[in-house]
KOLGU-210460 format. One record per residue (C-alpha): residue in one letter; x, y, z; residue number from 1. Coordinates in nm, 2 decimals. Layout:
A, X, Y, Z, NUM
...
***
This chain:
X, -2.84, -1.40, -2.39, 1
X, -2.96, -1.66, -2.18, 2
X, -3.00, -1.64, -1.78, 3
X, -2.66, -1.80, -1.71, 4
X, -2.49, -1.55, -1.94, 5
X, -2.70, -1.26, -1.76, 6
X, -2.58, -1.34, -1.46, 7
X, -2.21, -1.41, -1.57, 8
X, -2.25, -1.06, -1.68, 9
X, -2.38, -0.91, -1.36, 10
X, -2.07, -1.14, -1.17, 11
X, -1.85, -0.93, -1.41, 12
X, -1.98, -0.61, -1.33, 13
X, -2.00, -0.58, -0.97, 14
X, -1.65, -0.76, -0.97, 15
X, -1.56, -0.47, -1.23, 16
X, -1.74, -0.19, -1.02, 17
X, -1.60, -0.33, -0.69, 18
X, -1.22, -0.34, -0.87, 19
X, -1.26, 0.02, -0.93, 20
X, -1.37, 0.09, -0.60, 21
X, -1.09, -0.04, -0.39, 22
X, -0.86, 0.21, -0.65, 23
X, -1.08, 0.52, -0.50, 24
X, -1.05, 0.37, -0.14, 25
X, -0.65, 0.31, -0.20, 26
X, -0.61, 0.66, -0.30, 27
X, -0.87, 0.83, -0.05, 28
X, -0.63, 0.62, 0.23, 29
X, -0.32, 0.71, 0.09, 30
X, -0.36, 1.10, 0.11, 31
X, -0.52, 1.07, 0.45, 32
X, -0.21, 0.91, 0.60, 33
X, 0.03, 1.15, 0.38, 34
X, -0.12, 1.45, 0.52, 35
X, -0.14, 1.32, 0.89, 36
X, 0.25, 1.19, 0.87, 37
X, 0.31, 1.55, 0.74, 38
X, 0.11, 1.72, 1.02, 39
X, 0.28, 1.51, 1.28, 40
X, 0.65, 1.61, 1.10, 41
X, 0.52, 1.99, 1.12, 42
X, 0.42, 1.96, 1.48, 43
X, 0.75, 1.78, 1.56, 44
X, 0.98, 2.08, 1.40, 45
X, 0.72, 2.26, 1.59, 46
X, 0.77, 2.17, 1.94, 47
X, 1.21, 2.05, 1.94, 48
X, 1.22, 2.48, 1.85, 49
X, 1.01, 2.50, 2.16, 50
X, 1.15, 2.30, 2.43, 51
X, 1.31, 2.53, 2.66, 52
X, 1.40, 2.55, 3.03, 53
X, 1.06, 2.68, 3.16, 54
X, 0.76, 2.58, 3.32, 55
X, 0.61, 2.35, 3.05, 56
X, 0.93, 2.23, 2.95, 57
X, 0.85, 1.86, 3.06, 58
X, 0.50, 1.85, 2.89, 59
X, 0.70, 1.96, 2.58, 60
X, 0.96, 1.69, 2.62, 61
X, 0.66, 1.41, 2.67, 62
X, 0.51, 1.55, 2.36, 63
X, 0.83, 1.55, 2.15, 64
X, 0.86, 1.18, 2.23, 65
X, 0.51, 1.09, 2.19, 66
X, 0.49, 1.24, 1.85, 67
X, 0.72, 0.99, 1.67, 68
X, 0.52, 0.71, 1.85, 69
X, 0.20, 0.84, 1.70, 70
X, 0.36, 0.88, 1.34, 71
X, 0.51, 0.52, 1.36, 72
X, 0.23, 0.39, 1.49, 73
X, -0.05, 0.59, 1.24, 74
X, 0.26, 0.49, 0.94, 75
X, 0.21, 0.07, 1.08, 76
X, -0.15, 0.10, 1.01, 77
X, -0.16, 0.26, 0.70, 78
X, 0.10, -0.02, 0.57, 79
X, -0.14, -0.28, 0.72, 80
X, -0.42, -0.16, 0.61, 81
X, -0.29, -0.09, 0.24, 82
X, -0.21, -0.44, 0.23, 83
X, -0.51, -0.56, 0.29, 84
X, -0.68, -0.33, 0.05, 85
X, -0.44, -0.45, -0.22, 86
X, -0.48, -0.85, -0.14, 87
X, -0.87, -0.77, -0.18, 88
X, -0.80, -0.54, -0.49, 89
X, -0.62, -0.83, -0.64, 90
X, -0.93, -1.10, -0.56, 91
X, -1.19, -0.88, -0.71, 92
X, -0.95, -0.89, -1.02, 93
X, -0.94, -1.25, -1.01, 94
X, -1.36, -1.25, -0.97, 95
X, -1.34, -1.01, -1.32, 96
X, -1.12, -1.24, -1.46, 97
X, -1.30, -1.56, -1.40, 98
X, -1.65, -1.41, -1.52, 99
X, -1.49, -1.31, -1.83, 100
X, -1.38, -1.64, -1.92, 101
X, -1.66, -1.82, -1.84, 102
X, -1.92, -1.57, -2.07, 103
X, -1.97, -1.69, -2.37, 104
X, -2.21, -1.58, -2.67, 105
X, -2.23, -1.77, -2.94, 106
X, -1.96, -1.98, -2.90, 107
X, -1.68, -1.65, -2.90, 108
X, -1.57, -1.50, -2.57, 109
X, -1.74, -1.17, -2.57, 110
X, -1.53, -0.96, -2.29, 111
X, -1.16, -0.94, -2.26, 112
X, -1.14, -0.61, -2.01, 113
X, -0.93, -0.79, -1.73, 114
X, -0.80, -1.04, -1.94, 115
X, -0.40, -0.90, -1.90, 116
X, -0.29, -0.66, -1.64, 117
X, -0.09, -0.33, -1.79, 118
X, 0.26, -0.61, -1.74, 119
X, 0.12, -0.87, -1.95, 120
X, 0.05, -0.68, -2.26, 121
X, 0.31, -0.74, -2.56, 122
X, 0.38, -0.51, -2.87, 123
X, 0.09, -0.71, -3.06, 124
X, -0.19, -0.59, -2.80, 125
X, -0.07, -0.21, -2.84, 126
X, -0.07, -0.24, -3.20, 127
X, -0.45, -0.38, -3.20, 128
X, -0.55, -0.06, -3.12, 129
X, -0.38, 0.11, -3.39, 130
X, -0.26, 0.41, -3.16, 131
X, 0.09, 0.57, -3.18, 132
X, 0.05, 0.65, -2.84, 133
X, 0.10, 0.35, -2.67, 134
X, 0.31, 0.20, -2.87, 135
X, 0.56, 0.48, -2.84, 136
X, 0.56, 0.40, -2.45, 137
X, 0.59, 0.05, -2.51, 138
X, 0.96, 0.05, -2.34, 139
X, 0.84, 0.21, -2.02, 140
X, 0.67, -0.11, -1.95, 141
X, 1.06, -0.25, -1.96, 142
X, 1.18, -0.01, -1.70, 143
X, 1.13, -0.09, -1.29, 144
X, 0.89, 0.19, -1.25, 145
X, 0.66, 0.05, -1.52, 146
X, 0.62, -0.26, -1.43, 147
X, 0.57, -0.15, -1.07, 148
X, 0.19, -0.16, -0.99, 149
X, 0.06, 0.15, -0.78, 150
X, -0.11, -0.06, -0.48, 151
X, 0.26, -0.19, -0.41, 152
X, 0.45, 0.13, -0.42, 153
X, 0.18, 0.27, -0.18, 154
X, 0.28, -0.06, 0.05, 155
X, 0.63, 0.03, 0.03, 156
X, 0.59, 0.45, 0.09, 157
X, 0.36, 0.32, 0.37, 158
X, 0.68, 0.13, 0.48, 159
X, 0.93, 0.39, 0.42, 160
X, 0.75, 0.61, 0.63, 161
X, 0.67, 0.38, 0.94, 162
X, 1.11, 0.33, 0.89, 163
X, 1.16, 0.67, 0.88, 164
X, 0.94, 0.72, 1.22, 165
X, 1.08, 0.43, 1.43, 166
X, 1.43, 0.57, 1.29, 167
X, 1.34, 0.92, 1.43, 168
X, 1.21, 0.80, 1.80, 169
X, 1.54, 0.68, 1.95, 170
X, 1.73, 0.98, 1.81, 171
X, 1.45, 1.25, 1.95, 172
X, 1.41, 1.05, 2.26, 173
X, 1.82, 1.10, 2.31, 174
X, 1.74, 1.44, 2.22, 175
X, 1.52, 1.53, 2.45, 176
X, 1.61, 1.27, 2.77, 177
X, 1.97, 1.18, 2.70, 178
X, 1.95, 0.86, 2.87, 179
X, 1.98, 0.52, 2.71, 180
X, 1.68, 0.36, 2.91, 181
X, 1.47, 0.58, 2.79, 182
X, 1.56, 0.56, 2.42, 183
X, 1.53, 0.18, 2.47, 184
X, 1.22, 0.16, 2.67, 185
X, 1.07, 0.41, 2.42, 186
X, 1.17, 0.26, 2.06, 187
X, 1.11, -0.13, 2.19, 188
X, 0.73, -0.14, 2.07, 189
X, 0.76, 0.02, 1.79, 190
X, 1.03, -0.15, 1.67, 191
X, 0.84, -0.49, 1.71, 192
X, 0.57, -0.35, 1.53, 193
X, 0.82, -0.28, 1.23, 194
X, 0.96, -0.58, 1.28, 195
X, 0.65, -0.81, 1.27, 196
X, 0.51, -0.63, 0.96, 197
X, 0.79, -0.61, 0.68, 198
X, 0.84, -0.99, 0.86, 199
X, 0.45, -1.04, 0.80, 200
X, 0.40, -0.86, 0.48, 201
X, 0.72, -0.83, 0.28, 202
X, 0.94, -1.15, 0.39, 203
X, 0.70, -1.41, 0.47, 204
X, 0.50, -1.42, 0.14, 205
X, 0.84, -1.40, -0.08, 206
X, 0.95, -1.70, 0.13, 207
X, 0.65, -1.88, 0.11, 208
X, 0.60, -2.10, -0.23, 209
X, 0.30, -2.17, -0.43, 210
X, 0.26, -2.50, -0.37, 211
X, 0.26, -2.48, 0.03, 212
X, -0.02, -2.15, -0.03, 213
X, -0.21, -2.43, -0.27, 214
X, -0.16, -2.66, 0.09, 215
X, -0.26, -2.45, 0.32, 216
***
C-alpha cells in the first residue's frame, strides 16, 4: 500500500470513527432532553395541584406559566440542535463514502462499509452474507418505520415535543390567569420560535430543489 492509499485509509477511518461518534452524541442528547421535558411535565402536575389561595399563590401562578416556556423553549433547542447533529452525521458519511471509493489496491476497491445506507440494500446484498436472519427481515425495510432513519425520528420527537409545549402554554396560562392578554402575550414567542423552525428545518429544505442547493 502506497502513501496515497495510507492516507485514503486514514481519511476513511477518522470519517468512520467521527460517523460513529455523532451516533453516541445523538443518543447522549436525546435522553438528556427526554429526561428534562419529563422533569419539567412532573414539576408542572406538581405545582397546578398546588396553586391555592394563599400567600405564595402568585409565585405559584408565575411558576406554572414559566414552566411551559422553559419546556418549549429547552424542546426548540433540542430540535435545533438535533438537526444540526444529523446534517453533520450525514457529511461525515459522505467523507466515508468518498474515501472508499477513491482506495484502490490493486486495481479492485478494497472497502465497501458505507457504500449503501440500511435503505439502499436489495435482496442480493442480504443474500451475500448467507444469513437467514436478515433476509427474513427483508420486508421491514418495505414498511415506514424501516426505512425511517433514527437521526430523523429524533428530529421529529424533538418536534412533537416543542408542539406539545407551545400547545400547553396558552391553555395553563388561561388556567392560571384567565385573561386573554395574557395567554397572548405569553404564547407569542414561543410560537414564533415553532414557527421559524418546522419553517426552517422541515418546510424549507422539502421546498428547496437540488439544483438551486447545487446554485447556492
Amino acid at each position: 500500500m502506497n502513501d496515497r492509499q495510507q492516507l485514503l485509509l486514514e481519511q476513511w477511518k477518522m470519517a468512520s470513527g467521527l460517523y460513529r461518534h455523532m451516533d453516541t452524541i445523538t443518543w447522549q442528547a436525546a435522553s438528556y432532553f427526554i429526561a428534562i421535558d419529563g422533569i419539567l411535565l412532573g414539576v408542572l402536575g406538581a405545582v397546578t395541584t398546588s396553586v391555592a389561595p394563599g400567600r405564595y399563590a402568585s409565585l405559584l401562578k408565575v411558576v406554572l406559566v414559566a414552566i411551559p416556556v422553559f419546556g418549549a423553549l429547552i424542546s426548540w433547542v433540542w430540535a435545533v440542535v438535533q438537526k444540526r447533529t444529523q446534517l453533520y452525521h450525514s457529511y461525515r458519511l459522505a467523507q466515508a463514502r468518498q474515501a472508499e471509493e477513491a482506495l484502490i489496491v490493486d486495481r479492485e476497491r478494497v472497502l465497501t462499509l458505507h457504500e449503501k445506507s440500511i435503505n439502499d440494500l436489495n435482496e442480493q446484498d442480504f443474500q451475500s452474507l448467507k444469513d437467514p436472519y436478515f433476509s427474513r427481515f427483508r420486508v421491514y425495510l418495505e414498511t415506514w418505520l424501516g426505512k425511517s432513519r433514527a437521526h430523523d425520528l429524533i428530529f421529529m420527537a424533538a418536534i412533537i415535543l416543542t408542539t406539545i409545549w407551545v400547545a400547553l402554554l396558552p391553555l395553563v396560562s388561561w388556567y392560571t390567569f384567565r385573561s386573554a392578554w395574557v395567554c397572548v402575550l405569553v404564547s407569542v414567542i414561543p410560537f414564533f420560535l415553532w414557527l421559524w423552525l418546522v419553517w426552517d428545518a422541515c418546510l424549507l429544505p422539502l421546498m428547496k430543489r437540488p439544483s438551486d442547493q447545487a446554485d447556492a
